[in-house]
PyMOL commands that place a pseudoatom at each C-alpha (Angstrom):
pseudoatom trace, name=CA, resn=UNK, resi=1, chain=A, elem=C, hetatm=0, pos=[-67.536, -32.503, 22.170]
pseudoatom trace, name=CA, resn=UNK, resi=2, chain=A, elem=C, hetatm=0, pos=[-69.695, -29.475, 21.532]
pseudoatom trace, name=CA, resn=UNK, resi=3, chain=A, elem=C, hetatm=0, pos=[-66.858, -26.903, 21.003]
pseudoatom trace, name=CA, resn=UNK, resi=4, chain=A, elem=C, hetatm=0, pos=[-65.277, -29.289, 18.592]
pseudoatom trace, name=CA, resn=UNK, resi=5, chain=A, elem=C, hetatm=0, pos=[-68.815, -29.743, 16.813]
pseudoatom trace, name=CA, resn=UNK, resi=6, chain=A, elem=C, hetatm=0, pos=[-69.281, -26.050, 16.407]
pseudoatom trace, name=CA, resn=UNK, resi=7, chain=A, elem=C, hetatm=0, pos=[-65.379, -25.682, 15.852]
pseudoatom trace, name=CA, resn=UNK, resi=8, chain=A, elem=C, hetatm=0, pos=[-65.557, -28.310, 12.586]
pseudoatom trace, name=CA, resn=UNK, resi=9, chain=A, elem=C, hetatm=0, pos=[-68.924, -26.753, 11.264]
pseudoatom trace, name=CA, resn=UNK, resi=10, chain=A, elem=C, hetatm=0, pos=[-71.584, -29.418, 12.895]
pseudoatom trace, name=CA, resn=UNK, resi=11, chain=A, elem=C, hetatm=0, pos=[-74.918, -27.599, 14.245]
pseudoatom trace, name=CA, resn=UNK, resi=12, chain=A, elem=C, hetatm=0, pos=[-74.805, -29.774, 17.507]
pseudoatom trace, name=CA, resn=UNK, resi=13, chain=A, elem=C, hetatm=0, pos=[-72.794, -32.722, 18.981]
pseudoatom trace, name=CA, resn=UNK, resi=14, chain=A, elem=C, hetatm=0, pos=[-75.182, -34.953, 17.894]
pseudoatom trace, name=CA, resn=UNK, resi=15, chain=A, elem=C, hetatm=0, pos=[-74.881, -34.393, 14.494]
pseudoatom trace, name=CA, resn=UNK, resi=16, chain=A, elem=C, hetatm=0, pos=[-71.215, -34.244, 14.777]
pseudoatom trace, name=CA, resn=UNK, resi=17, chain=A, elem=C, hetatm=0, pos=[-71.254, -37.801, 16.798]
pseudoatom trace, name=CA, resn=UNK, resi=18, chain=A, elem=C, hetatm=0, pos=[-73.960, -39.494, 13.998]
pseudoatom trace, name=CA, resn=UNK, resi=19, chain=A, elem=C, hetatm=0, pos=[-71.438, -38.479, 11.484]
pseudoatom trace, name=CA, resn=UNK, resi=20, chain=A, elem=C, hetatm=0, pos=[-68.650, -39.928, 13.337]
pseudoatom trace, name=CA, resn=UNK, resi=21, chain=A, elem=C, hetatm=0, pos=[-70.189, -43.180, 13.638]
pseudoatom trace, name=CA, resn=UNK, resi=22, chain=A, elem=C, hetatm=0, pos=[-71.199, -43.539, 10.088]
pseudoatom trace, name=CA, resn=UNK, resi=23, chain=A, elem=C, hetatm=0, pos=[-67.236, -42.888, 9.307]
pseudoatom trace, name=CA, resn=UNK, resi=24, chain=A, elem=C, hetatm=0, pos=[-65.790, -45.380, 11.678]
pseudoatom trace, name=CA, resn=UNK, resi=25, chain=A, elem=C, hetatm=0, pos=[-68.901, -47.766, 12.061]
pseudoatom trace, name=CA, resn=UNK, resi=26, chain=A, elem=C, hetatm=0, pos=[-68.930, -47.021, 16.101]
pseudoatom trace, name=CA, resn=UNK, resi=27, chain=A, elem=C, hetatm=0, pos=[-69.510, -44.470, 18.401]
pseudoatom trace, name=CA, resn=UNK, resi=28, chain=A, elem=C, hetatm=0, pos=[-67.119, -41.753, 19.449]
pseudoatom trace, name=CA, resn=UNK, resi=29, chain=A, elem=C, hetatm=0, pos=[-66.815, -43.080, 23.006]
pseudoatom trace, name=CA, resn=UNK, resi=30, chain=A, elem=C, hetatm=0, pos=[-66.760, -46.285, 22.236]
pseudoatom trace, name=CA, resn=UNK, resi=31, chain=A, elem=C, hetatm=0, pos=[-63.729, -45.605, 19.734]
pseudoatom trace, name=CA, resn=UNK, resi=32, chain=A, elem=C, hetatm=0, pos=[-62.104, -43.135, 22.687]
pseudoatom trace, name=CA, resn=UNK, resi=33, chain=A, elem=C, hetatm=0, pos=[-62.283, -46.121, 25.237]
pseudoatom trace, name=CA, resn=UNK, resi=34, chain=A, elem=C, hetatm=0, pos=[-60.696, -48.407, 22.788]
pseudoatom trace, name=CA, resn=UNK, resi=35, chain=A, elem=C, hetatm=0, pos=[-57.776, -46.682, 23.006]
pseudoatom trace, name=CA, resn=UNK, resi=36, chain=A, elem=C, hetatm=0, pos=[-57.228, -46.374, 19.128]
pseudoatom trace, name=CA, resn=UNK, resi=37, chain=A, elem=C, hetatm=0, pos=[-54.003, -46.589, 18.008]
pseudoatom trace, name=CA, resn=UNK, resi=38, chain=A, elem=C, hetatm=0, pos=[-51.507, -43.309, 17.760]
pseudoatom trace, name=CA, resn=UNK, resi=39, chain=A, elem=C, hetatm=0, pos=[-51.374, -43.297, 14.217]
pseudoatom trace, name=CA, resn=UNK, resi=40, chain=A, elem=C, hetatm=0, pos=[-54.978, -42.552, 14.082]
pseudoatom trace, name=CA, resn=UNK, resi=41, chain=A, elem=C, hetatm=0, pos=[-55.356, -40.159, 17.382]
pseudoatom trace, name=CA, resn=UNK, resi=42, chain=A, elem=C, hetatm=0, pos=[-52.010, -38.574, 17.259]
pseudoatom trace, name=CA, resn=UNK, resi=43, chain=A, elem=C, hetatm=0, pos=[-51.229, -39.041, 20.532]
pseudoatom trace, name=CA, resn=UNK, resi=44, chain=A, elem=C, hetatm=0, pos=[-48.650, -41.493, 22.186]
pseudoatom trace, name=CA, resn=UNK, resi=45, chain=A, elem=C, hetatm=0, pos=[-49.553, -44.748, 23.735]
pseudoatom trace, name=CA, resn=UNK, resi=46, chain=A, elem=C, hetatm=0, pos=[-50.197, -45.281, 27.257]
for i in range(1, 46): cmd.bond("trace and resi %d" % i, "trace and resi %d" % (i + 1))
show_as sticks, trace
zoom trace
């Protein structure tokens, strides 16, 4: 989660994970073990 912080311009993962969970309302692991939908992730189902 760090590379993809500094990759999308966020000075550390926590910053990039606050922002996430003001988006979405939860927290990015929380939403990764949820097993969102493709249409959001882009990747197939299980």
């Amino acid at each position: 989660m760090a590379r993809i912080a500094r990759q999308t311009g966020y000075s550390s993962e926590f910053a990039l994970a606050g922002a996430f969970r003001r988006e979405y309302g939860i927290p990015p692991g929380r939403f990764r073990r949820l097993g969102v939908p493709s249409a959001v992730t882009g990747t197939p189902p299980q």
